[in-house]
C-alpha positions as CSV (number, residue, x, y, z in Angstrom):
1,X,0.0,0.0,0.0
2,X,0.9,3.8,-0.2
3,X,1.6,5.4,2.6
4,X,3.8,8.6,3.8
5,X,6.7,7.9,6.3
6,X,9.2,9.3,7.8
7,X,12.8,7.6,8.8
8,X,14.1,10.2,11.0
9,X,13.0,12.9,13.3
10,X,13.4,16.6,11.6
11,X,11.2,19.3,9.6
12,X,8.5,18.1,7.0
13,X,11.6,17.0,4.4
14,X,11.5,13.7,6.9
15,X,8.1,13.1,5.0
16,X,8.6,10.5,2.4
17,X,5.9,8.4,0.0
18,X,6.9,4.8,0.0
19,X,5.3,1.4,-0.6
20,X,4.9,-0.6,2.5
21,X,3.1,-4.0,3.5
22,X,-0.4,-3.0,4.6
23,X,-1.4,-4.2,7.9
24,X,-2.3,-7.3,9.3
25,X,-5.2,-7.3,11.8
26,X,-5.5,-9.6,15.0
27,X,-9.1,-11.0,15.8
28,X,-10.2,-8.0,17.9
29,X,-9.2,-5.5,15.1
30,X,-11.3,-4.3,11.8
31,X,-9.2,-3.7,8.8
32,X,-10.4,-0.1,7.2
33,X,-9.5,1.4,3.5
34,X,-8.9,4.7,4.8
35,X,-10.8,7.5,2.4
36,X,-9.5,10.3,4.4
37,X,-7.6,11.2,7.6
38,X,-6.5,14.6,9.0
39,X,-3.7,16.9,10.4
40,X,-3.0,17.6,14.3
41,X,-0.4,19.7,15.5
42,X,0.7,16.1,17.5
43,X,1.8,14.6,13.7
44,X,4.4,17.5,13.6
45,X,5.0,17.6,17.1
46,X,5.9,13.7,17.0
47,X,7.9,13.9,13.5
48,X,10.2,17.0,15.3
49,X,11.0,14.8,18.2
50,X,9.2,16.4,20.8
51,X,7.2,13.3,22.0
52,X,10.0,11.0,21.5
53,X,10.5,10.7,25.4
54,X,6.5,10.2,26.0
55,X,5.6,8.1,23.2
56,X,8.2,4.9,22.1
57,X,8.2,4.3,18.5
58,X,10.1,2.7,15.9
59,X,11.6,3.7,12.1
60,X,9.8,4.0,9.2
61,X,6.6,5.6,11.7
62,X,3.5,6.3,9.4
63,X,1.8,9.4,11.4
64,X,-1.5,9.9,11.6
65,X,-4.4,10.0,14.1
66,X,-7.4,9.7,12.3
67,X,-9.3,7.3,10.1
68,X,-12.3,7.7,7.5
69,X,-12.9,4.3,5.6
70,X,-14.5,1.5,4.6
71,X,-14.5,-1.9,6.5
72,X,-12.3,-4.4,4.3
73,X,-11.8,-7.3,7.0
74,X,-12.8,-8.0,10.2
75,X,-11.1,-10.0,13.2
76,X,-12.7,-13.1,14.3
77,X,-14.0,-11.6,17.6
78,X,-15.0,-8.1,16.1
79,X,-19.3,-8.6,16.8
80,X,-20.6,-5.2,15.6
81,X,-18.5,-4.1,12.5
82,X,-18.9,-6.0,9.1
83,X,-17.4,-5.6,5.5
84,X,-18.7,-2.8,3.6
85,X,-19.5,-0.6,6.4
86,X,-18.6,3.0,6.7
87,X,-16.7,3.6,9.7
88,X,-14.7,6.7,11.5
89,X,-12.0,6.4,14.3
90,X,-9.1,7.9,16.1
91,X,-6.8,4.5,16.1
92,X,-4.7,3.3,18.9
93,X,-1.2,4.8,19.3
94,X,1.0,2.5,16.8
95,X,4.0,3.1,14.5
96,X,1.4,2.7,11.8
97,X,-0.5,6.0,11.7
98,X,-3.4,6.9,9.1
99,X,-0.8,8.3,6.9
100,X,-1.7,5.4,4.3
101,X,-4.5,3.3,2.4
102,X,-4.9,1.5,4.9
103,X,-4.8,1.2,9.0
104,X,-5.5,-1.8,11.6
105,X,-7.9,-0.3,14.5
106,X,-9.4,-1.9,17.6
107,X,-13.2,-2.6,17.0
108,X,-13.8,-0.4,20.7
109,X,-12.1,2.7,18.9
110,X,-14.3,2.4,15.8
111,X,-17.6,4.0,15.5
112,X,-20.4,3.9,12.6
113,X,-20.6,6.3,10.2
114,X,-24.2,7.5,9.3
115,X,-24.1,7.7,5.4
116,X,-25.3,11.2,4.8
117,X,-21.4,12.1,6.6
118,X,-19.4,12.6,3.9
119,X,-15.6,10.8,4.5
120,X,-13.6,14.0,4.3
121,X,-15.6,15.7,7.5
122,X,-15.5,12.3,9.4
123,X,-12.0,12.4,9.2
124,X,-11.4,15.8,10.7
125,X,-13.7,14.7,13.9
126,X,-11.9,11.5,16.1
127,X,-8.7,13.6,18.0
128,X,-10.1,17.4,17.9
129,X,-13.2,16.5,18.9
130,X,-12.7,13.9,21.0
131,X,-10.4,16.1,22.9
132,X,-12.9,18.5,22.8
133,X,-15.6,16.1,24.5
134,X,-13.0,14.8,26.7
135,X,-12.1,18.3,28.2
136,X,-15.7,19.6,28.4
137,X,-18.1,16.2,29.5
138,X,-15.6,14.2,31.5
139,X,-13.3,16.8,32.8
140,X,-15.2,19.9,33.0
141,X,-18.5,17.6,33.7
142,X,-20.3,20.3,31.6
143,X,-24.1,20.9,32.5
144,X,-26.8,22.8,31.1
145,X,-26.5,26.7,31.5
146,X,-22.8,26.4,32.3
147,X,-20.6,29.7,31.3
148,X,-17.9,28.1,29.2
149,X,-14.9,30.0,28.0
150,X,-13.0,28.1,24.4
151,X,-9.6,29.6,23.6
152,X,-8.4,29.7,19.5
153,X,-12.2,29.0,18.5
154,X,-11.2,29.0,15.2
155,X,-8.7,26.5,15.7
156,X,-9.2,22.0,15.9
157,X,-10.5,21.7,18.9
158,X,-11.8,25.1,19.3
159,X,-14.4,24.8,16.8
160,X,-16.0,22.1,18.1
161,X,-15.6,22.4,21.5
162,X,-18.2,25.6,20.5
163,X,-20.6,23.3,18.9
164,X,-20.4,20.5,21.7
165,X,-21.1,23.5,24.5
166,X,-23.5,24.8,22.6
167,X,-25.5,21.5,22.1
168,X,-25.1,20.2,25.8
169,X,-26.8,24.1,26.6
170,X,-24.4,25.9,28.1
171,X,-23.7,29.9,27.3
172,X,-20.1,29.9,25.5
173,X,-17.8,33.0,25.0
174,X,-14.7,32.2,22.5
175,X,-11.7,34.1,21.7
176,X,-10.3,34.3,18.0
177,X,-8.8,37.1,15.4
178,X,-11.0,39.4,13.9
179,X,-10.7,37.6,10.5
180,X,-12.0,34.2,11.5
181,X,-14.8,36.2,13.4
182,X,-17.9,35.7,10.6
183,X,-17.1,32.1,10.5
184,X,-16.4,30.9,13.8
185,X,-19.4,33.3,15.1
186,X,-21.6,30.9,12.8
187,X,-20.7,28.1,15.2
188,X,-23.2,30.0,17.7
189,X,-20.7,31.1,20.5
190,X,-22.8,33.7,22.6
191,X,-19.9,35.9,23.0
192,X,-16.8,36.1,20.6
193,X,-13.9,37.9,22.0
194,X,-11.0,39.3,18.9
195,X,-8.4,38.9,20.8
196,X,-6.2,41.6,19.2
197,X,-8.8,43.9,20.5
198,X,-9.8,42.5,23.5
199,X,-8.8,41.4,26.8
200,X,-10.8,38.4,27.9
201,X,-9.9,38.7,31.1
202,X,-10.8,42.1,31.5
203,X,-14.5,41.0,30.4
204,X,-15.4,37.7,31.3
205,X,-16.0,36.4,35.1
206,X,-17.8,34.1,36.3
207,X,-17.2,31.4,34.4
208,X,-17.5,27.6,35.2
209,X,-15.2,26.0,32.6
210,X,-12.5,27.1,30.5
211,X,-11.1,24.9,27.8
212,X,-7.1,26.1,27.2
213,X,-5.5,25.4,24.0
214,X,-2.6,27.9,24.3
215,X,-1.2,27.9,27.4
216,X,1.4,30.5,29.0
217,X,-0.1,33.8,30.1
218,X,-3.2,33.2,28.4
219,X,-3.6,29.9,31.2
220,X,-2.6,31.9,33.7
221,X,-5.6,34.6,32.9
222,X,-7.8,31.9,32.2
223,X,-8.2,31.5,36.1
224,X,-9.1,34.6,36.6
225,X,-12.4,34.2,34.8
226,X,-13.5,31.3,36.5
227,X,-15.5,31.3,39.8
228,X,-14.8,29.4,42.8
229,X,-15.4,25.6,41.8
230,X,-14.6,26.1,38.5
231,X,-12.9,23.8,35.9
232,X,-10.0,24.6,34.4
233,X,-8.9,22.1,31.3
234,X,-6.0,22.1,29.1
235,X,-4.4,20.5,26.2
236,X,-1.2,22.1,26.0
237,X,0.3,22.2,29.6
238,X,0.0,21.0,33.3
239,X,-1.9,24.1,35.0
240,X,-0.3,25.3,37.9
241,X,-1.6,23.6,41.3
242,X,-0.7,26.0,43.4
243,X,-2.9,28.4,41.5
244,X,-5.4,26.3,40.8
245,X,-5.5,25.9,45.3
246,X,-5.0,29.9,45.5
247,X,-8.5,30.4,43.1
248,X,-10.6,27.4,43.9
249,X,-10.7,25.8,41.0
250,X,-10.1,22.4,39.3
251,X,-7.4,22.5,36.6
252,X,-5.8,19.6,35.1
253,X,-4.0,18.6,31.6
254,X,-6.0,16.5,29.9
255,X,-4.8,13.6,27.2
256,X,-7.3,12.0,25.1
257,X,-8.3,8.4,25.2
258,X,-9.9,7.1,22.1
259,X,-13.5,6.1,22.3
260,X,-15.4,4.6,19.7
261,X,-18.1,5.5,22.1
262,X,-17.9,8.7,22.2
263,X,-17.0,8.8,18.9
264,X,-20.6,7.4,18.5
265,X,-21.9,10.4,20.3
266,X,-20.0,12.7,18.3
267,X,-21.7,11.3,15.0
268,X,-24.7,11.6,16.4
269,X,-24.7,15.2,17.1
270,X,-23.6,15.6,13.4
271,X,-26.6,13.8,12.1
272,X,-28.5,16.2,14.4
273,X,-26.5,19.4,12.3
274,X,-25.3,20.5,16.0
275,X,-21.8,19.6,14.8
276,X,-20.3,20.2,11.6
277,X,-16.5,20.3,10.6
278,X,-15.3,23.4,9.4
279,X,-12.3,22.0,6.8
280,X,-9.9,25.4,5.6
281,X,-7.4,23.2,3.7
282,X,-7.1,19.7,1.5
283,X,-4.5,18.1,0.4
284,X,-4.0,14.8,-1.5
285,X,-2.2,11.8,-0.1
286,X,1.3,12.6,-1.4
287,X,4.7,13.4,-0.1
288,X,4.3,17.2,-1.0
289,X,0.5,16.8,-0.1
290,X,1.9,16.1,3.3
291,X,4.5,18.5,3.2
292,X,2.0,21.5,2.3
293,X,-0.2,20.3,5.1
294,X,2.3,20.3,7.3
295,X,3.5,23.5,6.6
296,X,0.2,25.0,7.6
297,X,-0.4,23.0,10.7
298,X,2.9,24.6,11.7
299,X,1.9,28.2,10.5
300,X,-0.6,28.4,13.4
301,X,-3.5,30.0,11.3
302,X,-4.9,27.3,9.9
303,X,-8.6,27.5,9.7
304,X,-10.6,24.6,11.2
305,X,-9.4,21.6,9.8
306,X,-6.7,19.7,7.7
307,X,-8.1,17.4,5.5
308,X,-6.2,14.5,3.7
309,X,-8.1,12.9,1.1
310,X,-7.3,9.4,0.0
């Protein structure tokens, strides 16, 4: 099969298209043909070397965290998944990403993929917004009229940690630049904050969750915002527990888990139009498909989502 490697750790020249043996399932795994996976700051982040220490893996790795397919083979113990069907995931941590035609995933990771989905949005769902659910449901334990604050709306996880607020009824403020404000604003955050203008923590208080995706001063601020018995979650460093005792709050960093669960809950809120994926760049499987996608996963301003069609 086709698939895009890399043999060392270094900048997005490490990305190389080679032709590698496809995978061969055990009995609890489902074999997809991928139609479409997706970029995550965590593929570039992983092929510099920065994860090296936390997550052991060996040469050629094919990166990649999520999966769009069709089911070509089942395991002999896989009960609810058959050929033919349509399936979404984010795939178990492996040297054998999504980067390919093909990718091995455990049949509790793997969730059903209403047909009216098309592959390309599917794809752009299993990391961001399981992270997203992760942060707010289990975490943050989100409830109806909660005051939510979302960092980098515009961003992965921002977007639809919006549209997951907004569906479970809570009242969500977001910060982002002016020139993503139309779009992300059609996500129905209640408040939108341009950041450039604004200081959100000059203007928000109160609050019962923030969800951090940037970290630094902007997670130290956050817990200003947030009133006593608040949650603090983030995805990009440990909060400070010290801080987190002086103000009351909860804070924690949170790691995602793959669910084919909650991915099943996710799927449903998109046949429900409550969650949509807002995709600002596709690329073809290729080595300079990969190398351009890269490039603007690095840039920091990519809109939404980073779509890799197969």
């Amino acid at each position: 099969m086709k698939a895009i490697v890399i043999e060392n750790y270094g900048d997005k020249e490490q990305l190389v298209e080679k032709e590698v043996a496809a995978p061969v399932i055990n009995e609890d795994q489902v074999l997809v043909e991928l139609k479409a996976t997706s970029i995550n700051p965590i593929d570039w982040k992983l092929r510099e070397g920065y994860l090296k220490d936390q997550l052991s893996f060996e040469f050629p790795i094919i990166l990649g965290w999520d999966a769009a397919g069709i089911v070509k083979e089942t395991g002999k113990n896989v009960k609810n998944f058959k050929e033919g069907d349509r399936v979404f995931a984010r795939p178990a941590t492996t040297r054998n990403g999504t980067y390919a035609q093909y990718a091995a995933v455990d049949e509790q990771l793997l969730a059903h993929l209403p047909e009216n989905i098309p592959f390309e949005e599917a794809a752009a769902v299993p990391l961001a917004g399981l992270t997203a659910w992760q942060c707010l449901v289990d975490f943050g334990e989100i409830k109806q009229g909660d005051k939510v604050l979302i960092h980098a709306g515009s961003g992965g996880v921002g977007h639809y940690a919006i549209q997951i607020a907004k569906a479970l009824g809570a009242y969500v403020a977001t910060t982002a630049s002016g020139k993503n404000q139309d779009w992300v604003e059609e996500l129905g955050p209640d408040r939108f904050i341009n950041y450039k203008e604004e200081d959100f923590s000059e203007v928000l208080s109160d609050f019962d969750i923030v969800l951090d995706t940037l970290g630094g001063e902007i997670q130290e601020k956050s817990f200003q915002v947030l009133k006593e018995g608040g949650r603090l979650a983030s995805i990009v460093q440990p909060p400070d527990e010290k801080t987190a005792e002086k103000y009351g709050v909860k804070a924690g960093f949170v790691w995602l888990e793959p669910s084919g669960e909650q991915l099943a809950k996710l799927a449903d809120l998109m046949v429900k139009g409550q969650l949509t994926s807002v995709i600002g760049h596709r690329f073809p499987l290729s080595e300079a498909g990969l190398k351009d996608a890269h490039e603007v996963s690095e840039s920091h301003h990519a809109k939404g989502k980073i779509v890799i069609s197969i």
